[in-house]
C-alpha positions in Angstrom: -5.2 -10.6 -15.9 -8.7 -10.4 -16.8 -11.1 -10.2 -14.7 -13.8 -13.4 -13.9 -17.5 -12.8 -12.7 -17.9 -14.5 -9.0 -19.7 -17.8 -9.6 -22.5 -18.4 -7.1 -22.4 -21.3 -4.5 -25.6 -24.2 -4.5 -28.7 -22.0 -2.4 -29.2 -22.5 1.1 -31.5 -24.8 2.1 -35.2 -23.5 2.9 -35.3 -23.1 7.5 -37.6 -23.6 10.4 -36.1 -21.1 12.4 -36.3 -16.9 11.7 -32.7 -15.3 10.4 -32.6 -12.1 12.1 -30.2 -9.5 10.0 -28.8 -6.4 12.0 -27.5 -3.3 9.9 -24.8 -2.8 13.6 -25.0 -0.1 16.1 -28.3 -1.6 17.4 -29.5 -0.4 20.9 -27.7 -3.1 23.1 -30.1 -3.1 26.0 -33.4 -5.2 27.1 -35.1 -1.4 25.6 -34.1 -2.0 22.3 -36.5 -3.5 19.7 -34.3 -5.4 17.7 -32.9 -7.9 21.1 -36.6 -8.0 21.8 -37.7 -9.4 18.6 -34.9 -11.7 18.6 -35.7 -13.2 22.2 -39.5 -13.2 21.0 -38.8 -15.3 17.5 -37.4 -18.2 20.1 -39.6 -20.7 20.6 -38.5 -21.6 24.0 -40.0 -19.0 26.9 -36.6 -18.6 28.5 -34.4 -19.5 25.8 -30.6 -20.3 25.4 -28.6 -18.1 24.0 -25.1 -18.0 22.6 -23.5 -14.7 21.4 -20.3 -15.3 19.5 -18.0 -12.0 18.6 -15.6 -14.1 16.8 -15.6 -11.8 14.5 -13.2 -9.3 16.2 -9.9 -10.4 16.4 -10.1 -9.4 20.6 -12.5 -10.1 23.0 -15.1 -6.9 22.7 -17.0 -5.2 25.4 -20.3 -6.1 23.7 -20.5 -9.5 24.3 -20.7 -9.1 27.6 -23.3 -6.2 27.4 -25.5 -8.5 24.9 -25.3 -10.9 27.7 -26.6 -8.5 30.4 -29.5 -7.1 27.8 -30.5 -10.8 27.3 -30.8 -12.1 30.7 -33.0 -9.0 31.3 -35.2 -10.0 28.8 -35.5 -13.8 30.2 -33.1 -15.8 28.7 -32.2 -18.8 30.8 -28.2 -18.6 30.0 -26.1 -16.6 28.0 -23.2 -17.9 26.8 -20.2 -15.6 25.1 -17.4 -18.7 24.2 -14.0 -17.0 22.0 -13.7 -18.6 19.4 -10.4 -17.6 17.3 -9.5 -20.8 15.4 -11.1 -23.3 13.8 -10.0 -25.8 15.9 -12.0 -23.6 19.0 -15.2 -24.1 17.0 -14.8 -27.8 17.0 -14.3 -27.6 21.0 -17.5 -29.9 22.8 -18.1 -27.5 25.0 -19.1 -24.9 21.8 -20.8 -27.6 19.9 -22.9 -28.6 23.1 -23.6 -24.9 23.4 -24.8 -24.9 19.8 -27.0 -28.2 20.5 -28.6 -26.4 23.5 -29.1 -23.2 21.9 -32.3 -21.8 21.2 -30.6 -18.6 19.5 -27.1 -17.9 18.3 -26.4 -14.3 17.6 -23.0 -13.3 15.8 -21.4 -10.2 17.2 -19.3 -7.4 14.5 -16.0 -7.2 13.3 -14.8 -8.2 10.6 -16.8 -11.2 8.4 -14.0 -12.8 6.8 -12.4 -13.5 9.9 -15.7 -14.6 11.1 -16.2 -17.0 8.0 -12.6 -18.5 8.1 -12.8 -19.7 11.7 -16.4 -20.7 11.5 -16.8 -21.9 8.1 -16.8 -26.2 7.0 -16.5 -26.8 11.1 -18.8 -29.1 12.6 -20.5 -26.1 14.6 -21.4 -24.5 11.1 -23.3 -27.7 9.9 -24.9 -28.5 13.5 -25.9 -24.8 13.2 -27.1 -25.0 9.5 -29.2 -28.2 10.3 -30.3 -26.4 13.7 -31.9 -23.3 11.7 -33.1 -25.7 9.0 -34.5 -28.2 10.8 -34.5 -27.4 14.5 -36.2 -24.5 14.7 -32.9 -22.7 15.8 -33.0 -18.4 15.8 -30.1 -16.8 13.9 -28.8 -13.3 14.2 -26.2 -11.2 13.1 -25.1 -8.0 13.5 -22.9 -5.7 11.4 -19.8 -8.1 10.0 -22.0 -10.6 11.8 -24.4 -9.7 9.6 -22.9 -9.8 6.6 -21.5 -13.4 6.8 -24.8 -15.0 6.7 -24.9 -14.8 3.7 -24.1 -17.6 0.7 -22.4 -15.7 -1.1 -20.9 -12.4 1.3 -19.1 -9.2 0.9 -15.7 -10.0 1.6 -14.6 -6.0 1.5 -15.3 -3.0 -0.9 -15.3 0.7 -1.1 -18.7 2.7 -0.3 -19.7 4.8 -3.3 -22.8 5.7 -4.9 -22.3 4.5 -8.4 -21.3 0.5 -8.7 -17.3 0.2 -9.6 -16.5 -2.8 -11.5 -13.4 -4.9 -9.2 -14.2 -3.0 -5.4 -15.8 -5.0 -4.3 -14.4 -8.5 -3.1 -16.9 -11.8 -2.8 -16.4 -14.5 -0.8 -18.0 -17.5 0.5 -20.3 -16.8 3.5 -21.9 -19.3 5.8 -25.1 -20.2 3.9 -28.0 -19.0 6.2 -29.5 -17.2 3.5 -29.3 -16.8 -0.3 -29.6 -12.5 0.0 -26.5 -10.9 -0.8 -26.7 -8.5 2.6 -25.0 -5.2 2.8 -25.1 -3.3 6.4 -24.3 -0.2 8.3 -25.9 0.8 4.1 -27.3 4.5 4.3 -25.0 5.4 6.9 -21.6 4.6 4.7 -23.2 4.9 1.8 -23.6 1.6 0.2 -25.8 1.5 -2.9 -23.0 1.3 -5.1 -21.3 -1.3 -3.9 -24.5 -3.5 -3.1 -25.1 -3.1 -6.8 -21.1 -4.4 -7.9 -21.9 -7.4 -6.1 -25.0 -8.3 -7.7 -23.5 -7.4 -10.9 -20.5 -9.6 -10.2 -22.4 -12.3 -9.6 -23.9 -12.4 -12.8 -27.4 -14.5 -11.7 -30.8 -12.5 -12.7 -32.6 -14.0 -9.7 -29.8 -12.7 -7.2 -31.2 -10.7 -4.3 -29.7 -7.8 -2.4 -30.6 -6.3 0.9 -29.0 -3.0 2.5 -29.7 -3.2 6.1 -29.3 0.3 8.0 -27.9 0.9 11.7 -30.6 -0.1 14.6 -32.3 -1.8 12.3 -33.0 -5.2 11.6 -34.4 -7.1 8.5 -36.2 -10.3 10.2 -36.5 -13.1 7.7 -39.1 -15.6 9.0 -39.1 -19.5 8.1 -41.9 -19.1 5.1 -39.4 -16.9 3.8 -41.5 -13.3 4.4 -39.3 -10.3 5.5 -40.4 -7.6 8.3 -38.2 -4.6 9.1 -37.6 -3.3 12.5 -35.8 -0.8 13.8 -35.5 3.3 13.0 -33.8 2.6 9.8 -34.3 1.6 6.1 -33.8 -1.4 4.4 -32.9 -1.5 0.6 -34.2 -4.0 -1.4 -32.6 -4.5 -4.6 -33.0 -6.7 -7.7 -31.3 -6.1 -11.6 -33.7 -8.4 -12.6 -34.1 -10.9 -16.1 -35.3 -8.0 -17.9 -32.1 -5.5 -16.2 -29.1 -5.7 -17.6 -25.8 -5.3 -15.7 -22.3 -4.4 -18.0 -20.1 -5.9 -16.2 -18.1 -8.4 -18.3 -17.6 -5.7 -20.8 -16.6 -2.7 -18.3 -13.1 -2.2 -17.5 -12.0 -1.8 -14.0 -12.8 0.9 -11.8 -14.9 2.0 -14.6 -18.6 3.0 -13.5 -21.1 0.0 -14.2 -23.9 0.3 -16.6 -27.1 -1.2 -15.1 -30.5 -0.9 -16.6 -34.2 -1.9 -15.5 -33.0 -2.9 -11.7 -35.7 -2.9 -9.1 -34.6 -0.8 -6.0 -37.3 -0.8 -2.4 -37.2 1.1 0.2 -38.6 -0.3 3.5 -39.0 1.3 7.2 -40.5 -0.2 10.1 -43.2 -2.1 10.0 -43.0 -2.3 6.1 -43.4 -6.6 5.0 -41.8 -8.3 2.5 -43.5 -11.8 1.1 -41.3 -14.5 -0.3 -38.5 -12.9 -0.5 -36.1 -15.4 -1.5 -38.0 -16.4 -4.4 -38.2 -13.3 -6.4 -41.7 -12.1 -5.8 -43.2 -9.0 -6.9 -42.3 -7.0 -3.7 -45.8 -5.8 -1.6 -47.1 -2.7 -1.0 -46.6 -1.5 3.0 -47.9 -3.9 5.1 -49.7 -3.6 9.1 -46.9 -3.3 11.5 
């Protein structure tokens, strides 16, 4: 059977509120700078916040530590509702949570999971139309991370080289048009950020690699900041890069040409990043 290049969902819509992307394994306490930025980005003093870890298929400890590190650092409420059907996302108490919210952080596990229950439901649009319109803070962690985006890795093998066929797109919940890759220098993830861009055939297609305790924050104008002790990856093929990957067979190695690869640490800022601009030189923290 041959092989088809993924075909790209419509963009997500341009947001009022800041997208907060977490690479996992971020200090879960009211110390950590990542839970600090997030509470800060909320535009309420002593906001609202729901944590979901639908993404594991069991309740996790973490929720319940989130909780603690958030009321420390002044949220009003924390909320931790399980979600593990679809039919639990359309419950009124989670979609008056997600009205009342003034940030909705998604824990780690696995994203597909995370996606199947989550996606199409009302909560996803009252969340989309929150973050677009509403001013609502978004977060995700890990798997949590990784389903923001429009078009997600689903699965796929860490390797340094791009492989055509391991990796495994799917559709992700929309918060962002990057293709997001996390836990990246850790497992080793260049390769298989690359496949996906590859696979997805579109020139203007942007990929981020998000390290451990670190955090890409995306703010409503579209400009990126990173925080954290990490790196962030940055990577375009480009119009002018080309990417083999009709004509390679599987598992073969992917030819890729003229791609534009960044590498970001703390404090480093990232203008329009959604719309293809030359990337800046480092930025003031």
């Amino acid at each position: 059977m041959r092989l088809m290049a993924w075909r790209r969902s419509s963009p997500a819509a341009i947001s009022t509120g800041s997208l907060v992307v977490v690479g996992g394994a971020e200090e879960r306490s009211s110390e950590g700078l990542i839970l600090q930025r997030l509470v800060g980005l909320c535009r309420a003093g002593s906001p609202a916040v729901v944590v979901v870890d639908a993404a594991s298929p069991s309740p996790t400890r973490y929720a319940q530590t989130y909780r603690a590190a958030f009321l420390e650092l002044g949220a009003r409420v924390v909320l931790t509702p399980r979600l593990d059907t679809p039919e639990d996302a359309g419950h009124p108490d989670f979609l008056q949570a997600v009205d009342q919210a003034d940030l909705v952080y998604f824990a780690g596990g696995d994203q597909s999971r995370l996606a199947n229950i989550l996606r199409g439901t009302s909560a996803h649009h009252r969340l989309l139309a929150r973050h677009q319109g509403d001013g609502l803070v978004v977060g995700g962690t890990s798997a949590g991370a990784a389903a923001l985006s429009l078009d997600m890795i689903a699965r796929g093998e860490s390797e340094l080289w791009p492989r055509k066929g391991v990796v495994r797109l799917a559709e992700g919940l929309g918060f962002t048009s990057l293709v997001i890759d996390q836990h990246f220098s850790q497992r080793g993830r260049l390769g298989r950020l690359i496949e996906a861009l590859a696979a997805l055939g579109d020139p203007e297609a942007c990929g981020v690699g998000v390290d451990e305790n670190t955090a890409l924050v995306l703010s409503p104008d579209g400009d990126g900041e990173v925080v954290g002790q990490g790196g962030v990856a940055v990577v375009r093929l480009g119009r002018t890069g080309y990417a083999s990957w009709q004509n390679t067979p599987s598992r073969d190695i992917v030819s890729v040409t003229g791609a534009e690869i960044s590498i970001l640490r703390h404090g480093d800022r990232v203008p329009n990043l959604d719309t293809q601009e030359p990337l800046a030189a480092r930025g003031e923290a």
